[in-house]
C-alpha positions as CSV (number, residue, x, y, z in Angstrom):
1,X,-76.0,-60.4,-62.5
2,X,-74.2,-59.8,-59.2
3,X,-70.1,-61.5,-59.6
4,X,-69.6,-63.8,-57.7
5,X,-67.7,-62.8,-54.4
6,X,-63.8,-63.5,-54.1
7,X,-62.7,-66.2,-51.6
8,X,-59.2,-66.9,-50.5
9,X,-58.8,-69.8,-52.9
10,X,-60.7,-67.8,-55.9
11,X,-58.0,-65.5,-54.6
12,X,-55.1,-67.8,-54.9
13,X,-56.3,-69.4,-58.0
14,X,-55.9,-65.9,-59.6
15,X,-52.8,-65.5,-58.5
16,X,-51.6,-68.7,-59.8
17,X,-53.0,-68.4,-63.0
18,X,-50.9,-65.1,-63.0
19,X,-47.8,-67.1,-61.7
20,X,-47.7,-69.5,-64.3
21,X,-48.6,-67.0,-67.3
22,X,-45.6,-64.8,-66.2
23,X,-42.9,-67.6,-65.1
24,X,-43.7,-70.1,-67.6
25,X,-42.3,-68.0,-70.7
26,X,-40.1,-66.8,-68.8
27,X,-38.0,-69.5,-67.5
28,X,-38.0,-70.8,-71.1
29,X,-36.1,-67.3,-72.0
30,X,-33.8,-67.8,-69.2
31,X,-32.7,-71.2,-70.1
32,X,-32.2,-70.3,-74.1
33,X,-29.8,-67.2,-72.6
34,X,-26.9,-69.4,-71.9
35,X,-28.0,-72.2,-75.1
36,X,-26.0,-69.3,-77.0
37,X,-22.7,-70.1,-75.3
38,X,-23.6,-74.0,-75.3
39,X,-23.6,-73.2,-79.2
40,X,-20.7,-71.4,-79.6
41,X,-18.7,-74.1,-78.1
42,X,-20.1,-77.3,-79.9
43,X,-19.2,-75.6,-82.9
44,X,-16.0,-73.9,-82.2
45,X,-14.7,-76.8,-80.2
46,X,-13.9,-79.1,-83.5
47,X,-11.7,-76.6,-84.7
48,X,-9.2,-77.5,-81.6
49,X,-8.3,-77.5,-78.3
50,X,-6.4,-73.8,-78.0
51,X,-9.8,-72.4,-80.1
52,X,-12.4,-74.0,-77.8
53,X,-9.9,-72.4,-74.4
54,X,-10.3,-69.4,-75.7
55,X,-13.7,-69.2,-76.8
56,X,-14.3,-70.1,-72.8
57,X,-12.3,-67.5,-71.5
58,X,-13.7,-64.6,-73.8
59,X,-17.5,-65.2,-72.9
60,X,-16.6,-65.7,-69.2
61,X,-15.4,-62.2,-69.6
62,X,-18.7,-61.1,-71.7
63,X,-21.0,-63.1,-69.4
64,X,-19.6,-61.4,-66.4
65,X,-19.9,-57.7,-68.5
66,X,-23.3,-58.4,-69.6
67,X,-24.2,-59.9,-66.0
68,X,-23.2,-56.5,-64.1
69,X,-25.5,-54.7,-66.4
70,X,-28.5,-57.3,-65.3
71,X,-29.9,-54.5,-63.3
72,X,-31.2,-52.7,-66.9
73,X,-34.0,-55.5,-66.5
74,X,-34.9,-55.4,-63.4
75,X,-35.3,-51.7,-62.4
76,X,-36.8,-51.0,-66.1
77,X,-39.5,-54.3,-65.1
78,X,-40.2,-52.5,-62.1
79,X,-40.9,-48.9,-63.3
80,X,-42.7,-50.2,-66.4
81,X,-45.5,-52.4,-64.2
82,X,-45.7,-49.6,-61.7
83,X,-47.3,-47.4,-64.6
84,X,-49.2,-50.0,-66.2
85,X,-51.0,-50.9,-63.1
86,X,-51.2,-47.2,-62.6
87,X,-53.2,-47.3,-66.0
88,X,-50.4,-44.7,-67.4
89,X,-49.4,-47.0,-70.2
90,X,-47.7,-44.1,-72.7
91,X,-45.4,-43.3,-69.1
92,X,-44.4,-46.6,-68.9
93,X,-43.2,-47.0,-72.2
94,X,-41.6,-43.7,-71.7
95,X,-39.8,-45.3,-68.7
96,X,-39.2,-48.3,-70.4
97,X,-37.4,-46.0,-73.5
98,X,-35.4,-44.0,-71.1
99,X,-33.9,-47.6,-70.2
100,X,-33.1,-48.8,-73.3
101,X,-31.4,-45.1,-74.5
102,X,-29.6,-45.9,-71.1
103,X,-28.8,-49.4,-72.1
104,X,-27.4,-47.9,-75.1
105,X,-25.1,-45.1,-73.8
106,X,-23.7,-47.8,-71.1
107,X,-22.9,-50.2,-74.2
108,X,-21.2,-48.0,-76.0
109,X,-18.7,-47.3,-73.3
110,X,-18.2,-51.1,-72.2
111,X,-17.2,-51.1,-76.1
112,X,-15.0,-48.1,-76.2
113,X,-13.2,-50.2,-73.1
114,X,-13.1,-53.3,-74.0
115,X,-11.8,-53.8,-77.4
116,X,-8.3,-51.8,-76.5
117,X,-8.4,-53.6,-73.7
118,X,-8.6,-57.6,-74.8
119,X,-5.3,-58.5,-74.0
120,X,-5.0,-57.3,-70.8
121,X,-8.5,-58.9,-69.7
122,X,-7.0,-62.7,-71.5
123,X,-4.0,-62.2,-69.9
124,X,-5.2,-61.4,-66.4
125,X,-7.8,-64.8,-67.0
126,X,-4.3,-66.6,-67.4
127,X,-4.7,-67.9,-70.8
128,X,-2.1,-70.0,-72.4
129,X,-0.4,-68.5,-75.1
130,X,-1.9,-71.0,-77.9
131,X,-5.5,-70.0,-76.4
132,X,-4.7,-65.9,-76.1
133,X,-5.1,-65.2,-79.6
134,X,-8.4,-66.9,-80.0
135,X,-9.5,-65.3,-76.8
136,X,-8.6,-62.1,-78.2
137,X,-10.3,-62.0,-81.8
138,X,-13.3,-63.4,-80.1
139,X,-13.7,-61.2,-77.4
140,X,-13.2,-57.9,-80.0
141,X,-15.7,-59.0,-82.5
142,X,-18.4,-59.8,-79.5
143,X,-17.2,-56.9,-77.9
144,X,-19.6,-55.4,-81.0
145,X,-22.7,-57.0,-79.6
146,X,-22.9,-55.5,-76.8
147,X,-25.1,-52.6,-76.9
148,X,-27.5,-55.1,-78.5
149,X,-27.0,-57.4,-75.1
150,X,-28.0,-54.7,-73.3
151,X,-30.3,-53.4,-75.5
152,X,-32.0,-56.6,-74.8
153,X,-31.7,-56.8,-71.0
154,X,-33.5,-53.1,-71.1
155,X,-36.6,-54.0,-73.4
156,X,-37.0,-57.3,-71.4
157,X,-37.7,-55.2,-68.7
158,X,-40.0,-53.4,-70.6
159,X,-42.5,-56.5,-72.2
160,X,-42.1,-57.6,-68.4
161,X,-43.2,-54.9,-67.2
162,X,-46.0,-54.6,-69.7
163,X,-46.9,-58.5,-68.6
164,X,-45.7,-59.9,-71.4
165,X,-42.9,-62.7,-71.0
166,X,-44.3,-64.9,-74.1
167,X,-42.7,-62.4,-76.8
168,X,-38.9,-62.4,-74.9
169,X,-39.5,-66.1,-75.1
170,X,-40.2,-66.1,-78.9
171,X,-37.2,-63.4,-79.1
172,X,-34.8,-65.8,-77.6
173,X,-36.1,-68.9,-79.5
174,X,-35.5,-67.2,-82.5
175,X,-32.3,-65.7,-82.0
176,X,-30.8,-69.3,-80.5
177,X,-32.0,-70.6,-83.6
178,X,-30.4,-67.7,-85.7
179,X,-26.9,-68.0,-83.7
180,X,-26.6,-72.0,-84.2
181,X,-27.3,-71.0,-88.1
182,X,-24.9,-68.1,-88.4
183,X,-22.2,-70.1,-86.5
184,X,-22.3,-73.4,-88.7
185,X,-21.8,-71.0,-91.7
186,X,-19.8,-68.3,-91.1
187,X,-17.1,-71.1,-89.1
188,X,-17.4,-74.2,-91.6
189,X,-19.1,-72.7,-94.7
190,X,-16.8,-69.2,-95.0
191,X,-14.2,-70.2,-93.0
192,X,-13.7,-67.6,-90.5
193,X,-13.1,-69.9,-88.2
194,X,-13.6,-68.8,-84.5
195,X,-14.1,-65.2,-86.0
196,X,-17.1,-66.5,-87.5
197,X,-18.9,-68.1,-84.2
198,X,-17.9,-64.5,-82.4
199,X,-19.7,-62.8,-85.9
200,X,-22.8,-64.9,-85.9
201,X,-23.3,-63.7,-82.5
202,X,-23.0,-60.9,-82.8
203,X,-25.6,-60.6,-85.6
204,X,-28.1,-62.7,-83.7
205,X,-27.5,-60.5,-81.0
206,X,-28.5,-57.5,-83.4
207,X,-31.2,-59.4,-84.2
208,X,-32.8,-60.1,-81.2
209,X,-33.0,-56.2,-80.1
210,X,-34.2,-55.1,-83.1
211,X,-37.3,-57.0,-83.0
212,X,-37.4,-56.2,-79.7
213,X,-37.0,-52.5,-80.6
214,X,-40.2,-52.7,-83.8
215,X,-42.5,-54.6,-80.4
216,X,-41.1,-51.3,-78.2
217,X,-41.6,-48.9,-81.0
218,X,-45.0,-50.1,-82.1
219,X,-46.2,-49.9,-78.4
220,X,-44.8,-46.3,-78.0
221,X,-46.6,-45.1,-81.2
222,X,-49.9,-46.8,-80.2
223,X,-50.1,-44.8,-77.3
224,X,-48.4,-41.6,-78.4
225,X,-45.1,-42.5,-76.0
226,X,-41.8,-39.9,-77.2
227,X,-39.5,-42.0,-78.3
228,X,-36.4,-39.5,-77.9
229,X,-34.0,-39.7,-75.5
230,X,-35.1,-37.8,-72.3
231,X,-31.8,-36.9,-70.3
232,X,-33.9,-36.8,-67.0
233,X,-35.5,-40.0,-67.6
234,X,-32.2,-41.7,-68.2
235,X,-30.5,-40.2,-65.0
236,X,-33.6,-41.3,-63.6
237,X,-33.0,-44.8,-64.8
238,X,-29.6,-44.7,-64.2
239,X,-30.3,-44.0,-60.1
240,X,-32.7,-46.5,-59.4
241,X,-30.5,-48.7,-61.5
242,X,-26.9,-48.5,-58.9
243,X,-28.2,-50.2,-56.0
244,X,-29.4,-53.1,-57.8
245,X,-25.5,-52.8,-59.3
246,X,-24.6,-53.3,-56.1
247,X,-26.4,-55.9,-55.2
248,X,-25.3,-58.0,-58.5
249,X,-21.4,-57.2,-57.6
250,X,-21.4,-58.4,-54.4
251,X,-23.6,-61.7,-55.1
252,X,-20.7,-62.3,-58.0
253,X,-18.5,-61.6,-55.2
254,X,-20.0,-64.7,-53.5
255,X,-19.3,-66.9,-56.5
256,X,-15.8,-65.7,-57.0
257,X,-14.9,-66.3,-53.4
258,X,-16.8,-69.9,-53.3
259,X,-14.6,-70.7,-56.9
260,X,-11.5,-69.5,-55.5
261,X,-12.1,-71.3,-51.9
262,X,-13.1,-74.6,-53.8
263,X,-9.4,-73.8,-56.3
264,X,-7.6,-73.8,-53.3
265,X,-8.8,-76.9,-52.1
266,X,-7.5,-79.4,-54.8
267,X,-8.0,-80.3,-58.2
268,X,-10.7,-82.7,-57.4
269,X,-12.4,-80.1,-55.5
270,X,-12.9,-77.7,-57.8
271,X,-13.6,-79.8,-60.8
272,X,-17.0,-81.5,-58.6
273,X,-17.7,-77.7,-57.4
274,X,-18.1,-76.4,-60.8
275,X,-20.3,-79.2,-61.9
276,X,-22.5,-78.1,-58.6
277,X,-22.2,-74.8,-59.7
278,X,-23.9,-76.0,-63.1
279,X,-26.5,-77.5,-61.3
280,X,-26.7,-74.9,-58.9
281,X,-27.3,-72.4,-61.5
282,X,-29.9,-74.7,-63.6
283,X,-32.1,-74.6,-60.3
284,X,-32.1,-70.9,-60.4
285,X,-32.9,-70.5,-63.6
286,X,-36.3,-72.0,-62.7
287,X,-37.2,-70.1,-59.1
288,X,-35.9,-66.6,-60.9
289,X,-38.7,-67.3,-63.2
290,X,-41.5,-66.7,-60.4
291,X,-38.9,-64.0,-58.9
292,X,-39.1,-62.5,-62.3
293,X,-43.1,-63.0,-62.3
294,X,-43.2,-61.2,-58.9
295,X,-41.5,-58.5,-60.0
296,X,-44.4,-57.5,-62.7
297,X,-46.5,-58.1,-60.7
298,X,-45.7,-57.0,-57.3
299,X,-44.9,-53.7,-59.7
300,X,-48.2,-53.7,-61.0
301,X,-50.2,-53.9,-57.4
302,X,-48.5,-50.9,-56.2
303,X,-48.9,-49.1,-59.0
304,X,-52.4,-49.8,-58.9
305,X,-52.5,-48.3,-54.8
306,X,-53.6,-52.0,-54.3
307,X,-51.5,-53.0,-50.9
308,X,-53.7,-55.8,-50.5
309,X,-53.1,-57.0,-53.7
310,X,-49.8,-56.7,-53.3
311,X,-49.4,-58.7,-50.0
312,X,-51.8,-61.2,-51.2
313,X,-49.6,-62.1,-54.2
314,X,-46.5,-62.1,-52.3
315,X,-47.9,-64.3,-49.7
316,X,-48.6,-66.7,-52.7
317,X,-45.5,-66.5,-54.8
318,X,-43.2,-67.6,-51.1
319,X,-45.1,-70.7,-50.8
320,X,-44.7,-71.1,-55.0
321,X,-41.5,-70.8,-53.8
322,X,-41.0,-73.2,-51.1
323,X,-43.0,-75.6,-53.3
324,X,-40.9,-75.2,-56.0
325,X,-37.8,-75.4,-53.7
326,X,-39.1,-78.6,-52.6
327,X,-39.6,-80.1,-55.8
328,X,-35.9,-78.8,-57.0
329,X,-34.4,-80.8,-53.6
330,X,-36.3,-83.9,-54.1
331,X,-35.5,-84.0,-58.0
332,X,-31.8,-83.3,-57.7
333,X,-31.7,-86.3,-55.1
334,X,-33.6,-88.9,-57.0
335,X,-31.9,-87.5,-60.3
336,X,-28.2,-88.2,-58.8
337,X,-27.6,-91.3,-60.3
338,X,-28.3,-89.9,-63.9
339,X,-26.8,-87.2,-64.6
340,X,-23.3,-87.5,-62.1
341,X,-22.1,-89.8,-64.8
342,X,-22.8,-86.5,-67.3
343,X,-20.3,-85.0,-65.7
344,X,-17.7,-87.1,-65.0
345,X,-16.3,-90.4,-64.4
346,X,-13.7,-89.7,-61.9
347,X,-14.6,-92.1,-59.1
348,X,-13.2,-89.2,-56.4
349,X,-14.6,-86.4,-58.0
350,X,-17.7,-88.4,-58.0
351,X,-17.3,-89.0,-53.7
352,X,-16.7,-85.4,-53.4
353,X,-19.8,-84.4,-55.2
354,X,-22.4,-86.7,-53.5
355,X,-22.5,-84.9,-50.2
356,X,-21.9,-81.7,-51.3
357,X,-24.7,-81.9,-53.7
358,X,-27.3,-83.0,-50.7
359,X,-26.4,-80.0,-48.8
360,X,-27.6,-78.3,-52.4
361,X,-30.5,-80.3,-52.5
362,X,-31.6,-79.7,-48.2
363,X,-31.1,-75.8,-49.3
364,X,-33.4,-75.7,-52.0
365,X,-36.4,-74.7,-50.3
366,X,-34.5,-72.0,-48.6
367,X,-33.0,-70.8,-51.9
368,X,-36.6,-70.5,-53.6
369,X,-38.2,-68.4,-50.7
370,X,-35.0,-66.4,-51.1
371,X,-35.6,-65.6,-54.9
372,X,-39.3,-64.9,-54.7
373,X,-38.8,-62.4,-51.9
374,X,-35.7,-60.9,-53.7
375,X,-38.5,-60.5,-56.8
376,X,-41.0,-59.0,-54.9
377,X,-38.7,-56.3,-53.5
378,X,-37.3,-55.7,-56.8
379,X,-41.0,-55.1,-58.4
380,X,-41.6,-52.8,-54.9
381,X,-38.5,-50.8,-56.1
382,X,-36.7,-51.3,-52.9
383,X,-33.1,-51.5,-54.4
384,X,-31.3,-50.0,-51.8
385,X,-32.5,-52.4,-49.4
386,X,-31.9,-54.8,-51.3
387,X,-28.1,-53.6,-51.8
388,X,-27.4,-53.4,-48.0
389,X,-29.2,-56.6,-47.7
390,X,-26.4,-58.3,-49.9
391,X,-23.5,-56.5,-49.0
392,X,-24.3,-57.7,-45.2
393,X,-25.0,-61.1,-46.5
394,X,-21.0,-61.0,-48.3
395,X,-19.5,-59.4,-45.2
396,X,-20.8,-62.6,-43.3
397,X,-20.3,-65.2,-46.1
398,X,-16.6,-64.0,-47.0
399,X,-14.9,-64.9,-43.3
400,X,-16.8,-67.8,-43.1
401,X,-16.0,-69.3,-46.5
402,X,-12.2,-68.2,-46.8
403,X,-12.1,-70.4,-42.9
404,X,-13.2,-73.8,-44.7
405,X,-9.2,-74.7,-46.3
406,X,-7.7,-72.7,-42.9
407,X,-9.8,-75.4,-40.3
408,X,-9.4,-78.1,-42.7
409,X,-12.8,-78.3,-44.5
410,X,-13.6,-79.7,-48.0
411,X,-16.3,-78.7,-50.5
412,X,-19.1,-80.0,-48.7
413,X,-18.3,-77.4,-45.8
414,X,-17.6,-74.9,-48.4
415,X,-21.5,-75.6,-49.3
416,X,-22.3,-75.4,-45.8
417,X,-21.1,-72.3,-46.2
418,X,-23.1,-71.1,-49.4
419,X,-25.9,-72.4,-47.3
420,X,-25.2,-69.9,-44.9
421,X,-24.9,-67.1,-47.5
422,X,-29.1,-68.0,-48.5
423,X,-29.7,-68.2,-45.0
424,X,-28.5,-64.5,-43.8
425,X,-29.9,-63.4,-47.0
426,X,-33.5,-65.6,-46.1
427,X,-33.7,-63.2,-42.8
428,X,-32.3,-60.0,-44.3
429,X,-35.7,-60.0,-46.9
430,X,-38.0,-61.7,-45.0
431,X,-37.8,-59.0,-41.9
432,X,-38.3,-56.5,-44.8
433,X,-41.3,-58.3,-46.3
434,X,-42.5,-58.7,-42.6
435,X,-42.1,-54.9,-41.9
436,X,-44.3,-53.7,-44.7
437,X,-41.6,-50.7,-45.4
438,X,-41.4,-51.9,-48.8
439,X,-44.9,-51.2,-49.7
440,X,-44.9,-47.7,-51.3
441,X,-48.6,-47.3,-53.7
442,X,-48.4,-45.4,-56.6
443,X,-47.3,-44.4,-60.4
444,X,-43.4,-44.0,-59.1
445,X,-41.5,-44.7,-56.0
């Protein structure tokens, strides 16, 4: 029987289905990530105000470690799907091993820094002097878990590169529901107090890699993949990981200077630009889902010398993403009058928010093209681009931002301003995408 013949909408039905079986999972993995912080501090906030400080600022300093090391996923996602659609599936768990050994090494020496180094890092975050010690004990013990957090990011990439973003949403399910167990006990039934919530997670962040390990593991043995560590492989890993480094530094760069800016301008500034910032960050969990989607399998295409392919489902996940963008806008203006009052009750926080938050609302659309073509270059392997890309977008945010208190401007110009950031980083990918330089077929780069 002769198949029937593709279309264009067969064509983008295909792609959609692949879409939604990749983003799906893995937006529900993204959002449990930060459920284990939400956690911590329900918990360790009823044993008291100085407790609850300094559970904030010890994972503020292990988000911002762990977030610097985010590039473990994405160039091991990558590598992994370029293989897999290359058909080479014991090499791409080989490249997905040499990730995880790197994820290891790189663990052990944020470890080796950090614990010595606790009460310089609280200190330096300016916390009180009833907070510090709190900050301190929690930060050592969770110091402990972070081979596993990386551990983590690494074989994410892996499964993702594989296709497979249901079982990191089953890991991350299970190890939320591990950490809110381990915390209740360990704080109220052993009484460790906030030693105990920094010891659960740790153990659930154990947790969480080994079963991602027995998954990696099984897969390698399956198909007869080494599972030693491979020293060229890992420098290997390590290379086409520093660009992508780059690129996260200076987009936390961004944030810091937007914070800072927003500090400067007031008390009532700041407090409504954080609870933008929430929302801001909620809106990205859900377009770095189909970034995270186009990465596999953008990766996958090119691995498969399928340019078409490739262009095809890029040309499908930007207007995913402007549709998505447009949905976010639309939502976050008809949701205002419910969850504002979440936040806050301060009748001038609440008049600085309002406009500030439309400008977030008009940018969404821009902000989820942005995403899905920072995905698909990711899954093309094009992280130096990428890093040039984002240290030009910095260079022209920074001036621009650090002007807003100096001409008089409030938060709503300083969102004006973050607007402009997505903007110069819309055209920076988009003449890339248009140029066709990032398409490069085969098993590697």
């Amino acid at each position: 029987m002769t198949p029937a013949p593709t279309t264009p909408r067969t064509g983008r039905r295909r792609h959609d289905r692949e879409i939604i079986a990749l983003a799906v999972p893995a937006f529900g993995a993204l959002v449990a990530e930060p459920l284990f912080v939400m956690v911590d501090s329900a918990v360790v906030g009823h044993l008291g105000t100085p407790q609850l400080a300094g559970l904030g600022i010890a994972a503020a300093l292990l988000m911002t470690a762990v977030s610097i090391f985010v590039f473990l996923a994405y160039a091991t996602t990558a590598a992994v799907a370029r293989r897999v659609g290359a058909g080479d599936l014991p090499a791409a768990i080989r490249q997905g091993m040499d990730g995880i050994w790197l994820a290891l090494l790189l663990g052990a020496v944020v470890v080796a820094l950090a614990i010595p180094s606790a009460p310089w890092l609280v200190d330096v975050f300016g916390a009180s002097d009833t907070a510090a010690p709190y900050a301190i004990t929690y930060l050592r013990i969770s110091s402990f878990g972070i081979p596993a957090m990386l551990v983590v990011l690494a074989a994410t990439g892996v499964l993702r590169g594989l296709q497979d973003t249901r079982t990191p949403l089953y890991v991350a399910i299970g190890g939320f529901t591990a950490n809110g167990i381990l915390n209740v006990t360990l704080v109220y039934g052993a009484g460790l107090g906030i030693a105990g919530s920094a010891w659960g997670t740790v153990i659930a962040q154990v947790g969480m890699a080994v079963a991602y390990l027995i998954v990696v593991v099984r897969g390698a043995r399956r198909h007869g993949a080494s599972l030693r560590p491979d020293a060229a492989g890992i420098r290997a890993s390590a290379r086409a990981g520093v660009p992508l480094l780059v690129r996260t530094l200076s987009l936390r760069a961004v944030l810091m200077i937007a914070t800072a800016v927003a500090a400067r301008l007031g008390d009532t500034d700041i407090a409504a630009h954080q609870i933008i910032l929430s929302l801001w960050s909620l809106t990205a969990f859900a377009l770095d889902a189909i970034a995270i989607a186009g990465q596999a399998i953008i990766g996958r295409y090119l691995g498969a010398d399928d340019e078409k392919g490739a262009r095809e489902a890029c040309r499908r996940m930007v207007e995913w993403g402007i549709g998505c963008g447009i949905a976010l806008g639309v939502l976050i203006v008809l949701a205002r009058p419910l969850f504002i009052p979440l936040f806050t009750s301060d009748p001038a926080v609440k008049d600085t928010l309002l406009p500030a938050l439309l400008v977030v609302a008009v940018s969404q659309p821009i902000a989820g093209v942005v995403f899905v073509l920072d995905g698909v270059l990711m899954g093309a392997g094009d992280g130096r681009y990428l890093a040039w890309a984002m240290l030009v977008t910095l260079a022209v945010f920074a001036p621009v931002a650090l002007l807003v208190p100096v001409l008089g401007g409030g938060l709503t110009a300083l969102w004006w301003a973050m607007t402009l950031m997505m903007a110069v980083r819309l055209i920076t990918l988009w003449v890339r995408t248009r140029s066709g330089r990032w398409i490069v077929t085969g098993a590697t780069r």
